[in-house]
C-alpha positions in Angstrom: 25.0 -13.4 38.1 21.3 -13.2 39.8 21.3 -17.2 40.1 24.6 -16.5 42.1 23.5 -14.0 44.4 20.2 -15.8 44.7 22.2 -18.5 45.7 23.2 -16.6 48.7 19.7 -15.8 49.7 19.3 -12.1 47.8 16.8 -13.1 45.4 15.7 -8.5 44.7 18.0 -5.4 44.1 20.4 -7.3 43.0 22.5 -4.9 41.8 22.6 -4.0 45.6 23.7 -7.0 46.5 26.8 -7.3 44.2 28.3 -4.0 44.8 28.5 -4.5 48.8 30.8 -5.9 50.9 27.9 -7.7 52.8 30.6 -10.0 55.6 33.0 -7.1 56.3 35.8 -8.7 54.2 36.6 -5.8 52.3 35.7 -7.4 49.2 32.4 -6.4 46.8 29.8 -9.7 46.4 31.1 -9.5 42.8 34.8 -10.4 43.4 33.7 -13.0 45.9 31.8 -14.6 43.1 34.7 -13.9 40.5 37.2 -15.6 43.3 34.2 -18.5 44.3 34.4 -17.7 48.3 31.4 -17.0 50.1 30.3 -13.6 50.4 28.2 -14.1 53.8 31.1 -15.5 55.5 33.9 -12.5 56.3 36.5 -15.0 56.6 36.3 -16.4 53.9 38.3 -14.3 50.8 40.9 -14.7 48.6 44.4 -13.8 50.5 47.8 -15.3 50.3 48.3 -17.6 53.2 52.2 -17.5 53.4 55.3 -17.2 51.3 58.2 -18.7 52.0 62.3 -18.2 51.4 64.4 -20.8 50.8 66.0 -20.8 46.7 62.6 -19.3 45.4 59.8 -17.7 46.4 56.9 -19.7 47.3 53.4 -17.9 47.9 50.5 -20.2 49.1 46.9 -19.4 49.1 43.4 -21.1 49.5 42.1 -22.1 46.1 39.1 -24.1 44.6 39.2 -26.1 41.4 36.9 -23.9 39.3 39.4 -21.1 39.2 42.3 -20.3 37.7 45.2 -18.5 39.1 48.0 -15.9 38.8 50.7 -14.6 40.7 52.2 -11.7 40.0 55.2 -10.1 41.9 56.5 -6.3 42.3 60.0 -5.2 43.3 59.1 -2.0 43.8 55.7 -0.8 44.1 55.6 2.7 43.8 57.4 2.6 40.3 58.1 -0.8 39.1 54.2 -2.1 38.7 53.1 -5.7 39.2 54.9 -8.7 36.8 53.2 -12.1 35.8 55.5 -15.0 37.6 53.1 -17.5 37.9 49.7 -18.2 35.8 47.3 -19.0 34.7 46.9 -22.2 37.3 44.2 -24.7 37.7 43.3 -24.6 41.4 42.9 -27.8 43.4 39.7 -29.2 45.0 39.0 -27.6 48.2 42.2 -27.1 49.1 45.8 -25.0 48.5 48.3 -24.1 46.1 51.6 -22.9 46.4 53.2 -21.0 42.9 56.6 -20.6 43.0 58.7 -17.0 41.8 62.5 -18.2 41.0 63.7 -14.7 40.3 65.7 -13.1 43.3 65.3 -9.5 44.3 66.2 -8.3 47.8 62.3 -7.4 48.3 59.4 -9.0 47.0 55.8 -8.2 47.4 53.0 -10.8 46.1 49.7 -10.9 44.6 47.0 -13.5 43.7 44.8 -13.1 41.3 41.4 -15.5 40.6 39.6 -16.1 37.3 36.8 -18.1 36.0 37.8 -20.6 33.1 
């Protein structure tokens, strides 16, 4: 939205503005505002932050609390596609959150997805 990007100090050619990756992150102005980082700061985008073994999977990323959140898992990506494990999620204030996968494959590879409510 213009009040978003405005927000940001763009306040013309919006349209600009939200289809550029204006801090290097690799991600449009539009998915920052879709995932609420900040699209003038290049570290700050939404990634997974670790995922760990033990008798599940668990994948933890940043997250605010006006987002919701997926995870979804692939086996195999060139022919099995992504799966819903986790989701949707209320993110936390300010913080993290860890979703958990308790299906066992020999291979796992993670996504996060971000959504407004």
């Amino acid at each position: 939205p213009e009040w978003w990007l405005a927000r940001w100090g763009w306040t013309n050619n919006f349209g600009y503005w939200e289809t550029n990756d204006t801090d290097g992150d690799r991600f449009f102005a539009w998915q920052e505002q879709i995932a609420d980082t900040i699209p003038t700061n290049g570290g700050s985008y939404l990634r997974i932050a670790n995922v760990r073994h033990t008798n599940s999977y668990a994948v933890t990323f940043a997250c605010t609390n006006s987002r919701v959140y997926t995870l979804e898992s692939s086996s195999n990506l060139l022919a099995a596609g992504w799966s819903l494990v986790a989701g949707p999620s209320n993110g936390a204030a300010g913080g993290t959150m860890t979703l958990t996968d308790t299906n066992e494959a020999a291979h796992r590879s993670y996504r996060v997805g971000a959504s407004e409510p």
